[in-house]
N, C-alpha and C positions, 0 to 999 in steps of 0.2 A: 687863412694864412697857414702854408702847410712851412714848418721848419727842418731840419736834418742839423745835427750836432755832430761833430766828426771827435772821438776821442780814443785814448791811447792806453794802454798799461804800463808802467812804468817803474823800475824798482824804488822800494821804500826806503828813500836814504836818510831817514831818522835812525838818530843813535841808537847803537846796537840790532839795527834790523837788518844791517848791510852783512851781506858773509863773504868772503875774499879767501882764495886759494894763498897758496904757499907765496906764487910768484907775485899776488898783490890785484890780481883778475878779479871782477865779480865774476862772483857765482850763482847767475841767474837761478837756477835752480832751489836754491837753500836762500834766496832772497823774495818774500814776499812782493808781489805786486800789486799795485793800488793805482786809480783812476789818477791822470798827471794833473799833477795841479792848478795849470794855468787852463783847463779843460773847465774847469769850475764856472771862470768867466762865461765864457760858452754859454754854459749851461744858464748861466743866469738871466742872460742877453734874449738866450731862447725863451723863457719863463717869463720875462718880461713883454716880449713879443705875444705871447699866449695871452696873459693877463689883459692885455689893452685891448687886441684884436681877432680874440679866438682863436679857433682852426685845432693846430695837430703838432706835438713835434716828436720825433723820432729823434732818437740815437744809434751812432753806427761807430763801429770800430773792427781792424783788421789785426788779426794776430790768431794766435790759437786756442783751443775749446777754453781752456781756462781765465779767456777776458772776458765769456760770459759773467764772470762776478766781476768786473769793472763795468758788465753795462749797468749789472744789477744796482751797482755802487753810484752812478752816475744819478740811476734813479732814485736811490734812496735817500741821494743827498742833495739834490737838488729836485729836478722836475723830469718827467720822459714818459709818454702815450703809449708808447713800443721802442725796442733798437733790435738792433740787424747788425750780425756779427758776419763777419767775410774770415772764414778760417778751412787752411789747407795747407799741406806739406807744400804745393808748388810754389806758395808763398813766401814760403819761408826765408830769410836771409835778406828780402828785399829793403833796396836804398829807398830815400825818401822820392826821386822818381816813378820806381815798380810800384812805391805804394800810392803815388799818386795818380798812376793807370790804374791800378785797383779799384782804388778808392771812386773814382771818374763814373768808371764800368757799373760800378756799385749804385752810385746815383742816378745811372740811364735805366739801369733793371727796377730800380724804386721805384719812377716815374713812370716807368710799362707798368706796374703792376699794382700800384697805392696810386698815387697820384701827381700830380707835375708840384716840384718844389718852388719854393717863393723867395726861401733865403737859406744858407749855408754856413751853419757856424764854424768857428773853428778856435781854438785856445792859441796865445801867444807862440810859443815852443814847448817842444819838452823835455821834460827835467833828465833825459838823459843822455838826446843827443843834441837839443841844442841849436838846432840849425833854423829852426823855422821857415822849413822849406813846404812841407807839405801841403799846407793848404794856400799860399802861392800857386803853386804846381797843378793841385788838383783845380782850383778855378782856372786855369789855364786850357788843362786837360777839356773842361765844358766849356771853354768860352764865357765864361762870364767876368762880368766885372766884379771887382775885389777892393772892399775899403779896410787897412787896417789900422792898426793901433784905435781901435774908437775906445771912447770913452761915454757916450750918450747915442742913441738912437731911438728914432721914429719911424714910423711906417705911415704913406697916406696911403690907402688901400685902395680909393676910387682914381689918382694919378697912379698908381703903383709906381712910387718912388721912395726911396729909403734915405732921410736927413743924417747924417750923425755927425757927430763931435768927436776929431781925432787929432791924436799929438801931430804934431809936424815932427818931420825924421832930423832928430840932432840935436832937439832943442823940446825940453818936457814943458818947459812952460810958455811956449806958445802952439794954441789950438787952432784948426780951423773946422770951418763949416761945407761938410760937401754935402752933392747928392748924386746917388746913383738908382738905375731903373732895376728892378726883379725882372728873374731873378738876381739874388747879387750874394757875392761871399760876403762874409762879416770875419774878421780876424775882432777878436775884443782883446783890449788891454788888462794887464793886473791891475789899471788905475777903474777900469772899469767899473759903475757900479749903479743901479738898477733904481728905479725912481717909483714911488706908487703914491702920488699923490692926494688921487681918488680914494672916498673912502671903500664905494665901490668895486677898487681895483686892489685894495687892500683887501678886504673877505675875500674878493676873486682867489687872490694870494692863498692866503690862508684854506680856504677848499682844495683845491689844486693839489698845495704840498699834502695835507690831510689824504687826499686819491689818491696821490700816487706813492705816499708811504702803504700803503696799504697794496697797491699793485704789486711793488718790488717784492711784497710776502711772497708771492706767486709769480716771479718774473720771468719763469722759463716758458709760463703761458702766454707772455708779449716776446718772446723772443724769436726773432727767423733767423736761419744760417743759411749762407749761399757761399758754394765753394768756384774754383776757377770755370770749372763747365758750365754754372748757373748763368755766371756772367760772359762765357762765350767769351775767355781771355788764352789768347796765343802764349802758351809757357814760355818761348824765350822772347815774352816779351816783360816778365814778373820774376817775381824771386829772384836767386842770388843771376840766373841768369838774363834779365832786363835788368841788370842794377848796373851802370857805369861808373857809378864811385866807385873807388880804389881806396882805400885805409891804410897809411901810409903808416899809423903808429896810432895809442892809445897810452895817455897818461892814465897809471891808476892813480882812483881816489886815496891818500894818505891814509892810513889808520890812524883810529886814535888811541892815543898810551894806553896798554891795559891798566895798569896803576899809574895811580897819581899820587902825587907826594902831596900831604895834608899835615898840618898844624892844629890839633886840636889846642879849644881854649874856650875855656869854664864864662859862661858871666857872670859869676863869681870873684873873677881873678881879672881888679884892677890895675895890674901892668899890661897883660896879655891884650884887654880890651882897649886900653892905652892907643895900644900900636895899631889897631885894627880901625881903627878913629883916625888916628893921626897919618894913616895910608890912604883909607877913603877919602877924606875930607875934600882932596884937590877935583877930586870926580863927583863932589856935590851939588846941587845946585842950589842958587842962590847967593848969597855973598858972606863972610867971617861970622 
């Protein structure tokens, strides 16, 4: 069961990691970037898949030389055999379409040259633009079929069919049960969450992460880079020029106060804790 994880770099919008120009713009640059977090799921759906039914998963992401430390990141924190970074200037600027040719092109050159994939992961959206287009797009791009929002999956290996459990659209509390044939995308949910009931498949677990924390020490030696020529992609069909979105405008994220106004208060000092009581109290739980 060979897998692919499609994940992203994203900036780190934890307090005080953000940096923001004058006008209120990130500042990609002087903002750390880290694996997107709904990319997690992915990864785990993937580990999951490994754990039950063997084989291989790869991790792959398109951006520049320095998401090599998100694939590294991806590994370290969850599970990953190798990943495959797609980075080039001709790249650059591309919508979630260019990268969804990319990304396509990326998966056809995997299967020339590792082997033919069986399933496609991919994270909800992500945390910067939101759109949850991409992995839509890119199973499109391959013709395959695409189930998202799961919550539970299975693989029968000798039907090569894929069961899972996903939200229905509009409504979180009713599920259904589909199936679809491999290869097939997987979009997983943040409800998503990974089952080892086997004790068996638990040490599986437990070896696995143990490997491949140990891999990521050394992750440049699992690492491949293929740039546009690798993958034999038409420039104006990628980057800023194959991108058809148009950005009409960008809300900046608000800052937050540099100072804040505080009330110190001793516990010590039974009036002051008084009040501190007597404001909480409504936000308690339980009854008088």
């Amino acid at each position: 069961m060979r897998s692919v994880v499609l994940t992203k770099g994203v900036p780190d919008f934890s307090e005080g990691a953000v940096s923001f120009d004058e006008d209120g713009h990130l500042e990609r640059g002087k903002t750390p970037t880290v694996m997107n977090p709904n990319d997690a799921f992915a990864l785990e759906a993937a580990l999951q898949t490994r754990v039950r039914h063997g084989g291989h998963v790869s991790v792959m992401s398109m951006g520049p030389p320095s998401y090599s430390e998100v694939l590294e990141g991806a590994m370290q924190s969850v599970y990953a055999d190798d990943s495959y970074l797609v980075s080039d200037r001709e790249l650059a600027a591309s919508d979630t379409w260019a990268t969804a040719i990319t990304l396509s092109a990326a998966i056809e050159e995997y299967e020339e040259q590792v082997g033919d994939v069986d399933l496609l992961f991919a994270g909800f959206k992500t945390a910067d633009g939101e759109t949850g287009h991409t992995g839509p797009q890119t199973s499109w791009c391959l013709d395959w079929p695409i189930v998202t929002h799961v919550l539970a999956l299975d693989i029968d290996p000798g039907e090569r069919v894929l069961r899972a459990k996903r939200l229905v659209e509009g409504d979180v509390d009713e599920i259904e049960t589909v199936e679809a044939p491999l290869p097939c995308m997987v979009i997983a949910d943040p409800e998503f969450a990974p089952t080892y009931r086997k004790a068996a498949h638990r040490l599986e677990h437990k070896r696995l992460r143990a490997e491949t924390k140990e891999r990521a020490a050394e992750h440049e030696a699992h690492l491949t880079t293929w740039d546009h020529e690798d993958l034999n992609l038409d420039p104006e069909y990628i980057g800023l020029d194959g991108s058809p979105t148009i950005v009409s405008s960008v809300d900046p994220i608000p800052k937050a106060p540099s100072e804040r106004e505080a009330t110190m208060i001793r516990p010590d000092d039974p009036d002051g804790m008084g009040e501190v009581l007597e404001e909480m109290h409504p936000y308690a739980a339980g009854g008088d």
